[in-house]
C-alpha positions as CSV (number, residue, x, y, z in Angstrom):
1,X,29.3,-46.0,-5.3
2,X,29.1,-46.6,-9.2
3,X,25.1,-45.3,-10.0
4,X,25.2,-47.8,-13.1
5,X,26.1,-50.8,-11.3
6,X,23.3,-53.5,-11.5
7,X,21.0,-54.1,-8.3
8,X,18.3,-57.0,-7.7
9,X,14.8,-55.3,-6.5
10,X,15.5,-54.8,-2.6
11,X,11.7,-55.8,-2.3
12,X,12.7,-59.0,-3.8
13,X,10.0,-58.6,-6.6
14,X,12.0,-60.2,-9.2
15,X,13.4,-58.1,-11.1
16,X,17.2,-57.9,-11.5
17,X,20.4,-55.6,-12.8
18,X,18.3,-52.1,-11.5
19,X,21.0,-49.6,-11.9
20,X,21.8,-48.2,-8.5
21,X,20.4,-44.5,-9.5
22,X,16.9,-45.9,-10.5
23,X,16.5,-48.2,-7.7
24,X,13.9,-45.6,-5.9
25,X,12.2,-44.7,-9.5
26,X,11.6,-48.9,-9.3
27,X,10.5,-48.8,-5.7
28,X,7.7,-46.3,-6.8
29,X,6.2,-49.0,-9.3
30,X,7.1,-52.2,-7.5
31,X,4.5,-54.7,-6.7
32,X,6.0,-55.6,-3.6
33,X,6.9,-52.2,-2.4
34,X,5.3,-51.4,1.4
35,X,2.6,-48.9,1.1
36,X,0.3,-47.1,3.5
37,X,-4.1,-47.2,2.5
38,X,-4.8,-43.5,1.3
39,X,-7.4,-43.6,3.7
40,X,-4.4,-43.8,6.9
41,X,-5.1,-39.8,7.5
42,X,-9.3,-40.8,7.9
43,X,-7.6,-43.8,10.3
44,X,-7.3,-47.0,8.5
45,X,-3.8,-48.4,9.8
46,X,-3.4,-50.9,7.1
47,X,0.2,-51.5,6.1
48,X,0.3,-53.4,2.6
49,X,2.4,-54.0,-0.2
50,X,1.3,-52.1,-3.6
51,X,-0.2,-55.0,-5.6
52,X,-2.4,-55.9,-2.9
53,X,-3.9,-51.9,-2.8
54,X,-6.9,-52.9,-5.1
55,X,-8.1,-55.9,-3.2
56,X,-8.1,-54.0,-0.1
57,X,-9.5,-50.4,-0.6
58,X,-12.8,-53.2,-2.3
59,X,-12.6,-55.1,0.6
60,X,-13.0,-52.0,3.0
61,X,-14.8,-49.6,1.4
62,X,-17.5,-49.9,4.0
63,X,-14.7,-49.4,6.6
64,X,-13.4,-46.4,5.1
65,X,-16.4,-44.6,4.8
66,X,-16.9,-45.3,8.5
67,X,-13.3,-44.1,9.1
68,X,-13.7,-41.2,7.0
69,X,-17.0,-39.9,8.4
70,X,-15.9,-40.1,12.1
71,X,-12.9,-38.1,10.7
72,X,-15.5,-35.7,9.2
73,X,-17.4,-35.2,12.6
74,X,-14.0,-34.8,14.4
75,X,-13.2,-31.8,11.9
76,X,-16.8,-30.9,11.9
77,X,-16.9,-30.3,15.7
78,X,-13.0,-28.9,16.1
79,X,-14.6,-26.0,13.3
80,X,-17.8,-25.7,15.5
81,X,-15.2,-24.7,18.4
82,X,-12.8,-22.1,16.4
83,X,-15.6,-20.6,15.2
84,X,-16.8,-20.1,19.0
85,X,-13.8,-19.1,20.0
86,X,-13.8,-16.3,16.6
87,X,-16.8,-15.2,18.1
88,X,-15.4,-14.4,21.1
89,X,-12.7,-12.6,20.1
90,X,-14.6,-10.5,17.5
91,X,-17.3,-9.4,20.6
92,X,-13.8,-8.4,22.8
93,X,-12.7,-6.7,19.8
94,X,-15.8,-4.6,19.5
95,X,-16.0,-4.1,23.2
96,X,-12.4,-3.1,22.8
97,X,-12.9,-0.6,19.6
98,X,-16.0,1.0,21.2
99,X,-15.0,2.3,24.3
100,X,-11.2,3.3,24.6
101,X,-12.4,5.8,27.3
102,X,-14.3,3.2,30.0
103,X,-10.9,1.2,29.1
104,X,-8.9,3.9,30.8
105,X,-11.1,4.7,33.2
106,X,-11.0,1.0,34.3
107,X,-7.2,1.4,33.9
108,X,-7.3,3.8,35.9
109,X,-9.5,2.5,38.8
110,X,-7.5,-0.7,38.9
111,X,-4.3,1.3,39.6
112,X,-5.9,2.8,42.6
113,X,-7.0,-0.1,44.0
114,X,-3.9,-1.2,43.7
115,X,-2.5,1.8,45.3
116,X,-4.5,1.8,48.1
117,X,-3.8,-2.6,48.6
118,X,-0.4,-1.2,48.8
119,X,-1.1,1.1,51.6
120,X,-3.1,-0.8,53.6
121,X,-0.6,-3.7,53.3
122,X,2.0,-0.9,54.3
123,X,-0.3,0.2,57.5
124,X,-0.4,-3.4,58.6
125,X,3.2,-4.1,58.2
126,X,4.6,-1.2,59.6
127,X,2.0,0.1,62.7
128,X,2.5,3.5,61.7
129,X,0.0,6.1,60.2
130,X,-1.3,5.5,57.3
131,X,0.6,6.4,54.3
132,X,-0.3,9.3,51.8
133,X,-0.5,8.3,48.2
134,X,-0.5,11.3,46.1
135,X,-1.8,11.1,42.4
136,X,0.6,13.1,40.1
137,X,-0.6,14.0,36.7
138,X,1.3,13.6,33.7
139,X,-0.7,15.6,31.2
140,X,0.7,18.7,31.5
């Protein structure tokens, strides 16, 4: 495809002989080009062509503020909630920094318990004496 050769606007604006290379740099100034309101992210849906942008963001600017301050609580309260959550994590963090020892020892204590779940579920399964669960230690 020959990027010189001579294209009407695809939006039908009127103008003719675009070459085919600047049709998109003519799209991005066309009257008649489809365009999205800035204000889609705050949640105005509005789908318009570009000459008609003006008359609509006067039209709804009463709208958009609406639009954009729900937006603002929505953002507002989602912040409120991470910075919960951050303050969460920061008091496990602490909890976790200060006491490495209790973290063992409750390491610890739930291995047992699970030791001795294990047994017990042993002695049930089996009918026989009870088993013997001897602790080895590793710190040698």
């Amino acid at each position: 495809k020959c990027p010189s050769y001579p294209l009407d606007c695809p939006n039908e604006c009127g103008v003719r002989g675009i070459k085919r290379a600047e049709v998109d740099q003519h799209r991005n100034e066309c009257p008649l080009e489809p365009v999205e309101c800035p204000f889609k992210e705050a949640g105005c849906q509005a789908r318009l062509v570009r000459n008609e942008l003006d008359s609509h963001m006067t039209a709804n600017q009463q709208q958009h503020i609406l639009t954009l301050m729900a937006a603002f609580r929505e953002v507002k309260a989602e912040l409120r909630a991470s910075k919960t959550m951050q303050e969460v994590i920061a008091t496990d963090v602490a909890i976790i920094q200060q006491s490495p020892e209790k973290q063992l020892s409750d390491l610890a204590l739930a291995s047992i318990k699970s030791q001795l779940e294990i047994n017990n579920s042993l002695r049930l399964q089996c009918d026989g004496p009870p088993l013997t669960i001897r602790m080895i230690n590793f710190s040698h």
